[in-house]
C-alpha positions in Angstrom: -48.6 6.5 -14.4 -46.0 3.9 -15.3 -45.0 0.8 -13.6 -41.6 1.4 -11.8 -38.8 -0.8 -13.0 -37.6 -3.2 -10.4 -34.1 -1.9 -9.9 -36.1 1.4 -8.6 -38.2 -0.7 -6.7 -35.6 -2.4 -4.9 -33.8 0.8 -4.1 -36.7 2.3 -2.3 -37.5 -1.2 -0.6 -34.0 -0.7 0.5 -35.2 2.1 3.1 -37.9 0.2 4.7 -35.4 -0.2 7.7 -34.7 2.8 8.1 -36.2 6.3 8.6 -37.7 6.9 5.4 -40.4 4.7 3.8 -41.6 5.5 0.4 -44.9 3.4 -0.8 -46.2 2.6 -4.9 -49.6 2.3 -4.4 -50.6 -0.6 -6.5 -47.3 -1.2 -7.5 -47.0 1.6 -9.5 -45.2 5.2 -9.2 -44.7 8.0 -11.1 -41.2 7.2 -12.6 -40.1 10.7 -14.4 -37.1 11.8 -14.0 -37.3 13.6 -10.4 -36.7 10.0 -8.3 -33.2 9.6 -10.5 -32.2 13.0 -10.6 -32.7 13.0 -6.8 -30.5 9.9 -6.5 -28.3 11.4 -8.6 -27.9 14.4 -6.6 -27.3 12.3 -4.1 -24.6 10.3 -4.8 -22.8 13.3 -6.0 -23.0 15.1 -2.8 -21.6 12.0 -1.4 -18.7 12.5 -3.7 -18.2 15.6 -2.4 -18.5 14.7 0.8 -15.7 11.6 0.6 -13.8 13.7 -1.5 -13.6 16.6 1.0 -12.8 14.4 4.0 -9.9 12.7 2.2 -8.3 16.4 1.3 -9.1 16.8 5.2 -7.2 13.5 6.1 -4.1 14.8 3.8 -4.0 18.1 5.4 -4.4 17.2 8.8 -1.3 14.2 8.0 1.0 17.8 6.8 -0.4 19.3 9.7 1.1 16.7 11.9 4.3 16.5 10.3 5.0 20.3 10.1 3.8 20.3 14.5 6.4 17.4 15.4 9.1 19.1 13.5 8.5 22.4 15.3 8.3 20.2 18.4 11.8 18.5 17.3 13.3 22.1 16.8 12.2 23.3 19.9 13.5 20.3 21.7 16.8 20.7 19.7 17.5 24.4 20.9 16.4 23.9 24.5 18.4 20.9 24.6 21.8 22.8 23.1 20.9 25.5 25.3 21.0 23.3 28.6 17.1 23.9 29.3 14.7 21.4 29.7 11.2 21.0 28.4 10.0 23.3 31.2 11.6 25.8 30.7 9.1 28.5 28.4 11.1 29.2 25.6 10.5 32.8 26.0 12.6 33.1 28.8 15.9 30.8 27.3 19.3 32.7 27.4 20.5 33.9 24.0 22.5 31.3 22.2 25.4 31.9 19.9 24.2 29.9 17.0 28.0 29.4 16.0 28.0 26.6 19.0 25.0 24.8 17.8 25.7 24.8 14.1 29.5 25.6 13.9 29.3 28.2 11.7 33.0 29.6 11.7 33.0 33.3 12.3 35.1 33.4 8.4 31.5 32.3 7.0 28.4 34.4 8.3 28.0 37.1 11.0 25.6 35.9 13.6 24.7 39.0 15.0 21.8 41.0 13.2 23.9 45.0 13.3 20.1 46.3 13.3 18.7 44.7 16.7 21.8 43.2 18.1 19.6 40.1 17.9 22.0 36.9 17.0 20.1 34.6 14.1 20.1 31.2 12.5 21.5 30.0 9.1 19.8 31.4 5.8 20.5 28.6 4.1 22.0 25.4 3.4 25.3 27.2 2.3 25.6 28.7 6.1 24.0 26.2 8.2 26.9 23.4 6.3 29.8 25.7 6.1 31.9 24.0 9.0 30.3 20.2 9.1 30.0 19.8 5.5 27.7 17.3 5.8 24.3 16.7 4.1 21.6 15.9 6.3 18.5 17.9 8.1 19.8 21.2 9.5 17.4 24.3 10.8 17.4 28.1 8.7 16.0 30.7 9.2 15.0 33.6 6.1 13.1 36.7 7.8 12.0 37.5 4.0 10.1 34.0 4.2 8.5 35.2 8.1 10.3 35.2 11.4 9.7 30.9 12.0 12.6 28.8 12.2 12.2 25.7 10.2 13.6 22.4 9.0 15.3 21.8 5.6 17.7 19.0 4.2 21.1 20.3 2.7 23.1 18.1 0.4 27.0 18.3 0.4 27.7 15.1 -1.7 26.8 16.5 -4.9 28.9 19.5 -7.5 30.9 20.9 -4.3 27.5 20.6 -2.0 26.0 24.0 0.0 22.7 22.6 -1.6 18.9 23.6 -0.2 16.8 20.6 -1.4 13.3 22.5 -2.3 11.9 19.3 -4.2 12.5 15.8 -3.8 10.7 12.8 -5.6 12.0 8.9 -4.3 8.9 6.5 -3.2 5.4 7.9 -4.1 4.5 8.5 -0.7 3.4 11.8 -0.7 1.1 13.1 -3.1 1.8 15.8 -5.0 -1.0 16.9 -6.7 -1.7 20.0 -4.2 -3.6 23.4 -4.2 -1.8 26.6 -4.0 -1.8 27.1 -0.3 0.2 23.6 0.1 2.8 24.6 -2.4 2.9 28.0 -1.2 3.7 26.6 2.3 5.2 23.2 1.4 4.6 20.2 2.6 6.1 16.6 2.9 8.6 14.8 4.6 12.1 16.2 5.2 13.8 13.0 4.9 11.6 12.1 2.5 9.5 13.4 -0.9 8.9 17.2 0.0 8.2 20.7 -1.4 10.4 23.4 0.2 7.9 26.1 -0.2 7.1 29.0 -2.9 7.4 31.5 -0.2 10.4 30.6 0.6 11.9 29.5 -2.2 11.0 33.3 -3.3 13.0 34.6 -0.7 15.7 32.7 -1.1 16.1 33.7 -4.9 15.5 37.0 -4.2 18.4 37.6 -1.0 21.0 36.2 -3.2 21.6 35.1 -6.5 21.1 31.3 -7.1 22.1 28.6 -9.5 20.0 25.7 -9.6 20.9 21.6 -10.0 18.0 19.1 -10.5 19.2 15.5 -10.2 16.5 12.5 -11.7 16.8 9.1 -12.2 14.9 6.3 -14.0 14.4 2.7 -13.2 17.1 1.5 -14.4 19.3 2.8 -12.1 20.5 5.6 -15.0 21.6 9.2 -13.6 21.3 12.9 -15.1 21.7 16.5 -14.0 20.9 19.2 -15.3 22.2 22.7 -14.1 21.6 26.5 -14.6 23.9 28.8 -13.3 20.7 31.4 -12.3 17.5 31.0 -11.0 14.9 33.2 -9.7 11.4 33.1 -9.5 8.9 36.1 -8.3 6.4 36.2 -5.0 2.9 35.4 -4.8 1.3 38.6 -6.5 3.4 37.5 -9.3 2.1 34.2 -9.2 6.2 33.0 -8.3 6.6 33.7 -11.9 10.0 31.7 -13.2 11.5 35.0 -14.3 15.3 33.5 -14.5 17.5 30.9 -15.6 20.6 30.5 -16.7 22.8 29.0 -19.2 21.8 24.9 -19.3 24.8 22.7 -18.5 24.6 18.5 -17.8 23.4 15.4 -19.7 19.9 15.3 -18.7 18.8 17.4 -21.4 17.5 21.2 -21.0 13.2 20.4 -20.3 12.9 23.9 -18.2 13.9 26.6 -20.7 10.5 26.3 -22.3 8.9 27.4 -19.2 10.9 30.6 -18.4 8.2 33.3 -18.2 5.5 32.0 -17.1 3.4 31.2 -13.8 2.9 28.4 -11.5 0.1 26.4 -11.6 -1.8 24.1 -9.5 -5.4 22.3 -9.7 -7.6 25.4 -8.1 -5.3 28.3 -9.6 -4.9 28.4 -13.2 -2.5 30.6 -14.5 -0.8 28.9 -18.0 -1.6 29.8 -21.1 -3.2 26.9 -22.6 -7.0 26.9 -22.9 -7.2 23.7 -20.3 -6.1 23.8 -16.9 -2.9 22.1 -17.0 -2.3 21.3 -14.0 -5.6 19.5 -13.7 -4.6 17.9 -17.1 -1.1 16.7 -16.3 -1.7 15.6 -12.6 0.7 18.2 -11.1 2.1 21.9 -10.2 4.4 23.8 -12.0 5.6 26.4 -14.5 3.1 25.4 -17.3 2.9 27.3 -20.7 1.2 25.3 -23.0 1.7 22.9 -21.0 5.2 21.6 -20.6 8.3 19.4 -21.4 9.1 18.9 -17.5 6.6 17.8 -15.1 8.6 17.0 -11.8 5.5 16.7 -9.4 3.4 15.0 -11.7 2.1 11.8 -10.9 4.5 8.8 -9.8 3.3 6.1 -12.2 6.6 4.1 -11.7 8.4 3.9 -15.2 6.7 3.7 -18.6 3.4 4.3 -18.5 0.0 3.8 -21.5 -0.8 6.8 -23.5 -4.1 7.4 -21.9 -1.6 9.4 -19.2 0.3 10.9 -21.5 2.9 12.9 -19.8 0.9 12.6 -17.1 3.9 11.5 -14.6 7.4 12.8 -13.0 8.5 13.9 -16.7 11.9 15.4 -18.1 11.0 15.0 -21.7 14.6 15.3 -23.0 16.1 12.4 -20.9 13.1 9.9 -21.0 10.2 11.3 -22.9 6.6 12.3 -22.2 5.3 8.4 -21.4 7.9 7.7 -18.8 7.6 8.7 -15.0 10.9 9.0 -13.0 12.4 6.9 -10.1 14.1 10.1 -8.8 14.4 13.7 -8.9 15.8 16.0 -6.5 15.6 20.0 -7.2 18.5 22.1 -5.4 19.4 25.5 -5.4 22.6 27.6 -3.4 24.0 30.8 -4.1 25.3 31.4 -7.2 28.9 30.3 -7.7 31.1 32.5 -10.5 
């Protein structure tokens, strides 16, 4: 028997007030390893625990966001449709979505020839044709499942029809995500968001795209860089990047490099490096082994120690490995010749 030491001690005095009472007769207890390996067992299931409630907390915040914007839609048709909230929106007359968007007839037929059924805008290239306007703006891809949804559509930028499917501005939302996030998407419209791998796969897959990714660092200094294809697979192909085009801009071409190979997130590892890279680099994306771009990486605010090497929002060819981004905005509309 040896003597226990007195920061042992004092943790088991520490549970005199509560349910569990542990006595050392004469002062002395059996101090092998069993006491600390039970403390240390634990402390790590309390890990667990607060680790698993504050993945809950983050879901449950998407969870919100993606119910008020279905609540906003809703409210938007019923309203445009002259209902009021309650009226089941079952039972709402057909609308000619032509009225709500104006979509000129010259653009996009509305009327499905299969089921006579009239449909929303499949992109940002429909749903803008007449306003020309960027801002928030409701599509609709069957290939993605039969749910309307909100996207933002930018028609400021290289003649505009862009679908925004990343944006980066403010740190707000975190980034580093499992699959099931990406492959649903998640964010803020208005704000830092992921469109979706689902539907981003559907949208590559309808029509050919080109692609336009805008960053910016901290000094208020702007690049582009553009491919005139882009196309990545579905989720049994792990949303492969299987195509891009021919590089144009100033930014630098950081995505080449990862043509061919899988997306990556913390719990599914499907580069080709012997670590996980996304669990290494903070992020999801197109690893290989592991990458020269690194868009939802960590948002560490400008330059950044080497301990977190390339750890951040990274372009390598316009600011490097050690330097996180201010800005970056990844759009895609079909493909221009």
């Amino acid at each position: 028997m040896k003597r226990c030491n007195f920061a042992l001690c004092l943790s088991v005095w520490l549970y005199w007030w509560g349910t569990l009472v542990i006595v050392c007769e004469s002062a002395e207890c059996n101090c092998d390893n069993n006491v600390s390996n039970a403390l240390r067992k634990i402390q790590h299931d309390v890990n667990l625990l607060s680790a698993a409630n504050s993945e809950l907390r983050v879901r449950m915040s998407d969870l919100n966001e993606r119910l008020n914007d279905q609540r906003e839609l809703m409210a938007e048709l019923r309203s445009k449709s002259g209902t009021n909230d309650k009226t089941p929106f079952s039972t709402t007359p057909k609308i000619d979505v032509r009225d709500i968007f104006d979509i000129p007839e010259s653009t996009k037929e509305t009327v499905d020839i299969c089921s006579g059924r009239q449909r929303l805008p499949q992109s940002c290239a429909e749903a803008t044709a007449n306003t020309r306007k960027s801002g928030r703006y409701t599509i609709q891809d069957d290939l993605a499942g039969p749910t309307p949804f909100w996207t933002s559509c930018d028609e400021d930028l290289y003649g505009g029809a862009w679908t925004i499917i990343q944006r980066r501005q403010d740190g707000k939302i975190d980034f580093l995500r499992k699959w099931a996030e990406y492959k649903e998407g998640f964010g803020k419209i208005d704000g830092e968001y992921w469109f979706g791998m689902d539907r981003l796969h559907a949208m590559t897959t309808r029509h050919a795209q080109e692609l336009l990714i805008i960053m910016e660092d901290f000094d208020g200094v702007r690049r582009h860089a553009k491919y005139n294809e882009f196309a990545i697979g579905d989720e049994s192909e792990a949303y492969v990047l299987k195509l891009l085009g021919n590089y144009s801009g100033d930014a630098g071409d950081s995505l080449s490099h990862h043509v061919g190979h899988k997306w990556s997130t913390i719990d599914r590892d499907n580069d080709i490096d012997p670590t996980n890279c996304a669990e290494r680099f903070k992020g999801a994306w197109w690893y290989a082994k592991c990458h020269v771009s690194n868009l939802n990486g960590l948002y560490l605010r400008g330059a950044y120690p080497q301990e977190k090497f390339a750890q951040g929002v990274v372009w390598h060819d316009f600011k490097g490995f050690n330097y996180a981004l201010k800005f970056s905005q990844m759009m895609i509309r079909p493909r221009r010749m």
